[in-house]
C-alpha positions, -999 to 999 in steps of 0.1 A, spaced: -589 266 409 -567 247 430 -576 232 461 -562 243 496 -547 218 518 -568 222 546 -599 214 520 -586 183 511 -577 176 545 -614 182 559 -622 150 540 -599 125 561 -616 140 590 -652 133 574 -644 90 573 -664 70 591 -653 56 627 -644 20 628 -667 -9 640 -660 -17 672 -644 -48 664 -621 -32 639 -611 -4 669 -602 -35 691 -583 -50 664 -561 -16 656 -558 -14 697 -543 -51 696 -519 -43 664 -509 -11 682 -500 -32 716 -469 -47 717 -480 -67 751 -507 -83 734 -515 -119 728 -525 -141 699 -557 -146 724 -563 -115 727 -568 -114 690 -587 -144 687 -613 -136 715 -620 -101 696 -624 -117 664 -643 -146 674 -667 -124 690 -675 -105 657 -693 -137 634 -691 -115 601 -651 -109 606 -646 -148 615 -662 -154 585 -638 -131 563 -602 -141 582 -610 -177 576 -627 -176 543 -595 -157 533 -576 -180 551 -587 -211 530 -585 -193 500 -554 -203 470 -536 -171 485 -524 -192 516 -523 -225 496 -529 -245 532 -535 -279 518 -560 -286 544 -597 -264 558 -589 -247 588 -623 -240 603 -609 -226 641 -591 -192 646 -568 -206 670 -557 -238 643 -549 -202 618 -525 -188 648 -510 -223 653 -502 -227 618 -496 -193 606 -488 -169 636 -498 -137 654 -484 -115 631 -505 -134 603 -537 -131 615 -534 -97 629 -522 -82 594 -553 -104 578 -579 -90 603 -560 -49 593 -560 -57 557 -596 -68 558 -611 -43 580 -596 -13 561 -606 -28 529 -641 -29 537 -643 4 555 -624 25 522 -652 34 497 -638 36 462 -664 52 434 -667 32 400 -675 57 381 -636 75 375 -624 78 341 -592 58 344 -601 27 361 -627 11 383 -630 1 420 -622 -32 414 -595 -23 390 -580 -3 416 -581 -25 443 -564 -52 422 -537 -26 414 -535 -22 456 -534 -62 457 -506 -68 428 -480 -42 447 -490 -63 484 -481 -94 467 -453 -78 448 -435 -60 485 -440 -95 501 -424 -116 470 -396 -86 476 -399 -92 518 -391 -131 505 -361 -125 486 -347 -103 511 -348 -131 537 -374 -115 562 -395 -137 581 -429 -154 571 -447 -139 591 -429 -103 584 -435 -107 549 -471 -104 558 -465 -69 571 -452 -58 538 -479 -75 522 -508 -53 540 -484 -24 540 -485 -27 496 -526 -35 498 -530 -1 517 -506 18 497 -534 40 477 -557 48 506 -550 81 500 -555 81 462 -594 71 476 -602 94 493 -589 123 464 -608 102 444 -638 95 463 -642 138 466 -626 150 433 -625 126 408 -629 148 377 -602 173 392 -582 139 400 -589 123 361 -572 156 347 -545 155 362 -536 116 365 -540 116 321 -513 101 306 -508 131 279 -514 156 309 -477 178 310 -455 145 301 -427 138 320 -438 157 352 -444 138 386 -479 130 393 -472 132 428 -461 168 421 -494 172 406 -518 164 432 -496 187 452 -501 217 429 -543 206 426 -553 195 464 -523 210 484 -510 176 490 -503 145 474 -523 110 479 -493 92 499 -491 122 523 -530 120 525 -527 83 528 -502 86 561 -530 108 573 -558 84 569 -534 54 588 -529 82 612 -569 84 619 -577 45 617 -547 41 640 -531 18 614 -493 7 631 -463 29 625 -448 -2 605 -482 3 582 -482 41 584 -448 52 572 -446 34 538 -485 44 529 -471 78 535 -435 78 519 -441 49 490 -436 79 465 -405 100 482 -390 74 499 -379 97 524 -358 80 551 -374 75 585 -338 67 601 -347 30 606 -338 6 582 -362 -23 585 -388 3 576 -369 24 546 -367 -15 532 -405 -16 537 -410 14 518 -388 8 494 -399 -24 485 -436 -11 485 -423 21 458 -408 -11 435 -438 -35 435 -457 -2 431 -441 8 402 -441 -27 383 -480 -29 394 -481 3 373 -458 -10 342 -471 -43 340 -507 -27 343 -520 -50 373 -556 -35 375 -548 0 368 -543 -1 327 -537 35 315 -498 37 338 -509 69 353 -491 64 382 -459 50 366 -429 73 372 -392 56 375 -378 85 386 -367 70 422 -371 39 409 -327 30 413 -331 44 451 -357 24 461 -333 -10 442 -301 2 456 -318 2 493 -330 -33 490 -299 -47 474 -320 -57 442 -299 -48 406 -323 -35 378 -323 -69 360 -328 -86 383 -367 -71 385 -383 -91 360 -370 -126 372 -381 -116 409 -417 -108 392 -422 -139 373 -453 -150 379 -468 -118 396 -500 -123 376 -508 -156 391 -504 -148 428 -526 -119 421 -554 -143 405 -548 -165 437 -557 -138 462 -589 -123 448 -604 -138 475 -591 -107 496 -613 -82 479 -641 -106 480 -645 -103 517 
C-alpha cells in the first residue's frame, strides 16, 4: 500500500538537530553580512571540524602544492566562499545516515555517486566561466543532490528497492514512482531536508528541482540546477558509484543542455577524466 505524504514527511521531521557548530556555520552561510572571521572563529573553536576542513583541504581534491595547517592561510588562498561550502558539505555529510544494507548499492557507493555529480556540476560551473570560488557552490550543491533519496532509503528501503529496479515498468520516470509509493519524490523530500538544516537557498533549490528542472525565475540558479540534473545524469550512465542506472532517465536531459549552452556532443569531452577527480576527492567522504 502506498505511502501518504504526510508519512513520508514525518521522517524529515524525526532528523537529528545539528551540532552547535554546524547551526553556527548554516547561520554564517545564511548571512550575507558575514565575515571570513566569523567563519574561522566558529570553526576553529570546534577541534574535530578543524580537523576535517583542513584534512580535506590538503587532500589531491584541491591539489595545493604546499600543507596549509591554519584556517585563515585556507581563506587567504582559497576564499570565503571555499571554506564555507567545505565546512556545509562536510557537516551535512556526516549528519545524513545512509544504511548499507539496500539492494542496489551501498553507503559508500552512494555517496560516491553524490561526489561524481559535485565534481561533475563544478567541471560544468568551469566551462561556463563562473568564478572559482562559485564553482564550489555548485560543487556542494551536486554532493547534496540525493539527501532526499536517504532519507526514503534510510525508512523504506525495500519499498524503495522495488521500485528503483531497472526491469520495474520500463520506460517510466522513477521520480514519478516515488511519487505514486511515498506521496513525493526524493528531490522534493531533499528541498525539504535543506529546508530543516537551513541549507542556503543557492543549495536548496537545485536539491529540490535537480529532477524537474522547474524554473525558479533566476538564472544563475536554473544554471545551477541544470548543471546538477547533467552531471547527475552522466554519474548515473557512466555508473559513478551507483552501478545498476536506476536513476538514469534522459528525458529532460536536452533542457537541462540547452540552458547551460552545452550541445549533446559536446558531454563526453567536458567529462573526460570524471573518474579521476572522483578518485582525487575521496578524501571528502573520509571525514
Amino acid at each position: 500500500m502506498p505511502f501518504k505524504k504526510e508519512e513520508t514527511i514525518r521522517h524529515v521531521d524525526e532528523l537529528p538537530a545539528y551540532s552547535s557548530t554546524i547551526s553556527k556555520i548554516m547561520l554564517i552561510a545564511n548571512n550575507p553580512k558575514a565575515s571570513a572571521g566569523d567563519l574561522i572563529q566558529v570553526i576553529s573553536l570546534d577541534p574535530l571540524m578543524t580537523t576535517k576542513v583542513l584534512g580535506l583541504i590538503n587532500s589531491a581534491y584541491f591539489n595545493l602544492g604546499e600543507k596549509v595547517v591554519s584556517l585563515k592561510r585556507v581563506v587567504i588562498m582559497l576564499g570565503f566562499n571555499t571554506i564555507k561550502n567545505v565546512a556545509i558539505g562536510l557537516a551535512v555529510v556526516s549528519s545524513v545516515k545512509m544504511r548499507n544494507d539496500y539492494r542496489w548499492f551501498s553507503g559508500d557507493q552512494f555517496w560516491e555517486h553524490c561526489l561524481g555529480v559535485g565534481i561533475g556540476a563544478k567541471i560544468i560551473a568551469a566551462h561556463a566561466g563562473v568564478s572559482a570560488q562559485d564553482q564550489d557552490e555548485y560543487f556542494i550543491a551536486g554532493l547534496l543532490h540525493d539527501v532526499g533519496k536517504a532519507v526514503l532509503i534510510q525508512h523504506n528501503p525495500d519499498e524503495h528497492a522495488r521500485i528503483s529496479a531497472a526491469d520495474f515498468e520500463p520506460g517510466s520516470v522513477k521520480t514519478e514512482l516515488e511519487e505514486e509509493e511515498f506521496g513525493i519524490d526524493h528531490a522534493e523530500l531533499g528541498g525539504l531536508v535543506a529546508k530543516k538544516w537551513d541549507l542556503p537557498t543557492s543549495l536548496l533549490e537545485p536539491i529540490r528541482l535537480h529532477h524537474s528542472l522547474a524554473p525558479t525565475g533566476n538564472p544563475t540558479v536554473d544554471r545551477m540546477v541544470s548543471a546538477v540534473h547533467v552531471a547527475n545524469y552522466v554519474c548515473n550512465d557512466r555508473e559513478i558509484g551507483i552501478k545498476n542506472r536506476c536513476g538514469t532517465s534522459g528525458h529532460k536531459l536536452r533542457d537541462a543542455l540547452n540552458c547551460l549552452s552545452i550541445g549533446e556532443n559536446d558531454v563526453a569531452p567536458l567529462f573526460t577524466g570524471l573518474e579521476k577527480k572522483v578518485e582525487d576527492a575521496r578524501d571528502f567522504l573520509k571525514n
